[in-house]
C-alpha positions in Angstrom: 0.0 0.0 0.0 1.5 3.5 -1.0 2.2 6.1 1.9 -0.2 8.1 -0.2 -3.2 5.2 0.4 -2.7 5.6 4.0 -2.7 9.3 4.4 -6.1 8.9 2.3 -7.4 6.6 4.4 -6.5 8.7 7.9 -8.5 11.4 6.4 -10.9 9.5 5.5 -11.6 8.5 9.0 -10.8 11.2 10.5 -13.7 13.0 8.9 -15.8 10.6 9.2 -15.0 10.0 13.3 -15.3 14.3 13.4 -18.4 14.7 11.4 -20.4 11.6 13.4 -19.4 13.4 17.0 -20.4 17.0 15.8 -23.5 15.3 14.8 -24.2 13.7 17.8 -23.1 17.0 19.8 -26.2 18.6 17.4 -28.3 16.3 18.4 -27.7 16.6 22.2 -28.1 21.1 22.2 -30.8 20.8 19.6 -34.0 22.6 21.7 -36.7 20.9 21.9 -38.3 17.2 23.6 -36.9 13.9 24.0 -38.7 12.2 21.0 -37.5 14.5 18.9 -33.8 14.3 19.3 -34.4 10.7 19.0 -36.2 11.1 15.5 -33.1 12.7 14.4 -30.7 10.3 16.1 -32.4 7.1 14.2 -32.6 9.3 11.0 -29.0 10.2 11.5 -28.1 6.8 11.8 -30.0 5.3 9.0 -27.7 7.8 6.9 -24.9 6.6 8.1 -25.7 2.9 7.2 -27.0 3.7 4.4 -24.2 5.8 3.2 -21.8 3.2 4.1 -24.0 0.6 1.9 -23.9 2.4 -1.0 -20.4 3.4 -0.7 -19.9 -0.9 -0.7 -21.8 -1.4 -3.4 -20.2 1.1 -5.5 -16.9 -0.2 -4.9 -17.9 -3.8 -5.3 -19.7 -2.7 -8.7 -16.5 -1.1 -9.8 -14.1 -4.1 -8.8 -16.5 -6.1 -10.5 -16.1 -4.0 -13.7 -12.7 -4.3 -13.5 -12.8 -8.3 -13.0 -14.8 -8.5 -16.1 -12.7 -6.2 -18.5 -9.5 -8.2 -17.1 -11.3 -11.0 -18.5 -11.9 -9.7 -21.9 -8.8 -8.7 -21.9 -7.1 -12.0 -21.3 -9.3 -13.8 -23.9 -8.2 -11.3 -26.6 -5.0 -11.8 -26.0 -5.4 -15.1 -26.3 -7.0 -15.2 -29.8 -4.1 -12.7 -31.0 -2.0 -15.2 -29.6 -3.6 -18.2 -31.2 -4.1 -16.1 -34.9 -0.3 -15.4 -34.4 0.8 -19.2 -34.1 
């Protein structure tokens, strides 16, 4: 893994520990009754997971793209080969 990667992924969860706890901290002052922090607390939550989710399945959907085309690619190269001989 390059330094690079790692600095990436420091930030990455970095901002991701900082934005949850100022969340959290805006759910605790917000004004108003119990029931309605905890709307937003569930909500908030949901958007995490559900962030998190789609963030998987993008990546998985790319690395699956790139599987494929690999593939493709190996199966060409194997014709060019065999048209070659």
């Amino acid at each position: 893994m390059k330094k690079q990667d790692n600095y990436w992924l420091t930030y990455a969860k970095a901002t991701f520990i900082i934005a949850t706890i100022a969340m959290i901290i805006s759910i605790v002052k917000l004004p108003g009754d119990l029931i309605v922090k905890g709307y937003y607390s569930i909500c908030s939550l949901f958007l995490v997971s559900a962030t998190i989710t789609l963030s998987k399945a993008i990546r998985d959907e790319a690395e699956s793209n790139r599987l494929i085309n690999r593939i493709e690619e190996a199966k060409t190269a194997k014709l060019l080969n065999e048209l070659d001989e």
